[in-house]
N, C-alpha and C positions, 0 to 999 in steps of 0.2 A: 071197156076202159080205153079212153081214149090214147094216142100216141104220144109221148115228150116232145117236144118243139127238139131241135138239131142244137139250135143255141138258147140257153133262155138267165136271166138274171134276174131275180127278187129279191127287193128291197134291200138292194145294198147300200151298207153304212163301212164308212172306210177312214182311218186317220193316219196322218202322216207325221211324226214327231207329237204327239197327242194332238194334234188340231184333227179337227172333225172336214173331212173332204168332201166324202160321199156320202149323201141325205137322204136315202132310197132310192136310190135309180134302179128301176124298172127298164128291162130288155128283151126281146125276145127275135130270134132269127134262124129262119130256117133257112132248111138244104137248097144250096143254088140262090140266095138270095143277095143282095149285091146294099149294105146300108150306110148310108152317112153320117157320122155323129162330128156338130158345127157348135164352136160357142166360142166367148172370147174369153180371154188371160186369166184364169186364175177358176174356172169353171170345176174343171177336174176332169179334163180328158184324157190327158198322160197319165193322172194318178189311177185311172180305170185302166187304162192300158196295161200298167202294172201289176194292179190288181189282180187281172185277167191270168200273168201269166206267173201269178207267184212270188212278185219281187219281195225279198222280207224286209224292205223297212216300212213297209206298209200292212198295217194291222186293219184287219175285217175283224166288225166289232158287230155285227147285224147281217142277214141276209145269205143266198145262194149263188151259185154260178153252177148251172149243170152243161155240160157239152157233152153230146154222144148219149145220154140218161144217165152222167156221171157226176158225183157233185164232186166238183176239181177244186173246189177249197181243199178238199182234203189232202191234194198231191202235192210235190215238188213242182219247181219248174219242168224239171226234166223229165216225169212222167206226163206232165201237162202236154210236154213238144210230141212227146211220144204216143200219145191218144191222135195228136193232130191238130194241133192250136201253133200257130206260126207269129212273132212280134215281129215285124217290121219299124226298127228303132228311128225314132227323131234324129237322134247325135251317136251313129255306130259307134262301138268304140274299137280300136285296133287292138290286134293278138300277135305280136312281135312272137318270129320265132316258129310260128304255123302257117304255113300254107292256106292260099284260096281250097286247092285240091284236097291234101292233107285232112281238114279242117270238116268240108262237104263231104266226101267219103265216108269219115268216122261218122257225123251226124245222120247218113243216110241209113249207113248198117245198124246204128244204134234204135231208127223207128222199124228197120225192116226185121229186126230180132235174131236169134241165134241160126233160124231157119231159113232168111231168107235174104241173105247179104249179095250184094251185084256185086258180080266179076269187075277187076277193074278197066278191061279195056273199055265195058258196057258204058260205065260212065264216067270216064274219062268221053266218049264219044256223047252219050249226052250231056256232057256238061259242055265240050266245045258249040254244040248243037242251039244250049242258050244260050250263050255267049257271043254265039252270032246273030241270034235273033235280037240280043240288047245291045247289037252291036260293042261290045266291048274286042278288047286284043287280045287275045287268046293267052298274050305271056301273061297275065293276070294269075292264068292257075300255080303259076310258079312263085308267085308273090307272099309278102306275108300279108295277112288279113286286114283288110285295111290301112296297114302299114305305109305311110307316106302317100295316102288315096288324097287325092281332092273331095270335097263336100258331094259334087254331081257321082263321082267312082262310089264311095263309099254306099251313097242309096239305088245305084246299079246295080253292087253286090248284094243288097239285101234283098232286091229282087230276082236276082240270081238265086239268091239260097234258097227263097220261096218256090221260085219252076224249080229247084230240083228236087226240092224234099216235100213239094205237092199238100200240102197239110189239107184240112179239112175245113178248118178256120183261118184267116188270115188277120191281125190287127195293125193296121199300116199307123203308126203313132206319126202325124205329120211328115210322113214321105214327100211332102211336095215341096217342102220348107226351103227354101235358099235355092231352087233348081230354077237354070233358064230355061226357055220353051222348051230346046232342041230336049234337051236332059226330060224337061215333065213327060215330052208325048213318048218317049221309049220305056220314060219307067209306066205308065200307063198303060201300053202296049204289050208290057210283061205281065200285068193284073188281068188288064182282058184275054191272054190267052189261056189263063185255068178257068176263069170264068165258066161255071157249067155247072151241071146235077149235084157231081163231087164235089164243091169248091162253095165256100161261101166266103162274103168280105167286109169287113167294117172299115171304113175310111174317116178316120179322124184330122179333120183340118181347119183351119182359118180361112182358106179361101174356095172361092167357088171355080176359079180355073181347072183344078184337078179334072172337077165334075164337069168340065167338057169334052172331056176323052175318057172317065168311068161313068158312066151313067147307071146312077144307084135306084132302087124299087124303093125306098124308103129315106128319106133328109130328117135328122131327129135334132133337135138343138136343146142345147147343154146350158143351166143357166145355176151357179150354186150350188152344183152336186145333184141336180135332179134333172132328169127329162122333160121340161114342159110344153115340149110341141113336136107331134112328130105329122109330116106330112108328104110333100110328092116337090117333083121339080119349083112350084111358083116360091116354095120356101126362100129359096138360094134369093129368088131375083128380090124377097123384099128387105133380105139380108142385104143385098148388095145397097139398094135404095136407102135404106132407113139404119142398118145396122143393129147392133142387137139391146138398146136402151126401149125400144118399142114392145118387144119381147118383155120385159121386165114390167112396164108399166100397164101394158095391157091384160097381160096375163099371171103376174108374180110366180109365184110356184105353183098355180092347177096346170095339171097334166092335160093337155088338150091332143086328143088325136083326131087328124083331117084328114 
């Protein structure tokens, strides 16, 4: 019998306020593997991202999500984070009142379990440790969460949360959104350091910038709730060229992989 894929998705059907989002989308990604999911406004990339990790105003009405050979529709969010699935949010939002430190701590002990909680100078030192690698100021850990962050601070930290709490899966819901160069190549920077065996990553974007400093094994594009094209780097450039009405009229909704 053969093995379970690391990540895999069938036939997902997804609504949001009863409108119908997601129309089968079809996914599969394994361990170590680095993938792009590209489509424009109203596709349903966010609303899979959500889906992904739980969010309850979104009703699965069709289909699976297994990660690890687990089908994770069944859990909460917080068993989800707890197997090892990581959001990466579009628009953080701020937690007045909690600490950067505070905040990363509880969330660390809570995947490492009753048995296995770090000492805190441990990470208090690994945390200063990212934080310099994202170049951020260190008095950050003192902070509240997002609290009075600018747009570039806020998607620093969420890559900060990701090097500390290591997940298994990462879902970046438009990380690159509103960030100048300096901001994209650090948070980029922080993706390609877990990069590895452990580590796998979906990159959900609008643009192809990101993907000059992630360079993903797979580009899949999003058109109406379904996957209809999943292929290698020349995807981006005919994206950049022609944009995504091409997509639509050449191919509608079959599933083409190249």
């Amino acid at each position: 019998m053969s093995e379970m894929p690391y990540f895999q998705i069938k036939n997902l059907h997804a609504n949001v306020e009863d409108k119908l989002i997601l129309k089968g989308l079809n996914l599969t990604i394994n361990k170590g593997e680095v993938h792009a999911l590209m489509g424009p406004n109203g596709s349903g990339k966010s609303t899979l991202a959500c889906v992904i990790m739980g969010h309850p105003s979104y009703e699965v009405t069709a289909g699976e999500i297994f990660f690890k050979g687990e089908n994770i529709l069944e859990m909460d969010p917080e068993e989800r984070a707890i197997l090892g699935l990581f959001l990466a949010f579009q628009y953080p939002v701020a937690i007045p009142g909690v600490t950067v430190a505070k905040f990363l701590k509880s969330a660390v002990d809570a995947i490492a379990g009753e048995g296995g909680k770090v000492k805190p100078t441990e990470f208090l030192k690994e945390l200063r440790d990212n934080m310099k690698y994202l170049e951020m100021d260190e008095t950050f850990v003192n902070r509240y969460l997002n609290d009075g962050f600018s747009g570039g601070e806020k998607k620093r930290m969420e890559i900060l949360q990701m090097l500390t709490l290591k997940p298994g899966l990462a879902v970046m819901d438009e990380t690159d959104s509103g960030l100048d160069i300096d901001a994209l190549k650090v948070v980029s920077k922080g993706v390609n350091r877990l990069v590895g065996p452990e580590f796998s990553v979906l990159v959900i974007t609008h643009y192809e910038r990101i993907l000059r400093y992630i360079h993903p094994d797979h580009i899949h594009i999003l058109i109406d709730g379904r996957i209809v094209m999943t292929g290698g780097r020349e995807l981006v450039k005919e994206l950049e060229e022609k944009g995504y009405d091409w997509v639509r009229e050449k191919f509608g909704h079959e599933v083409l992989v190249g």
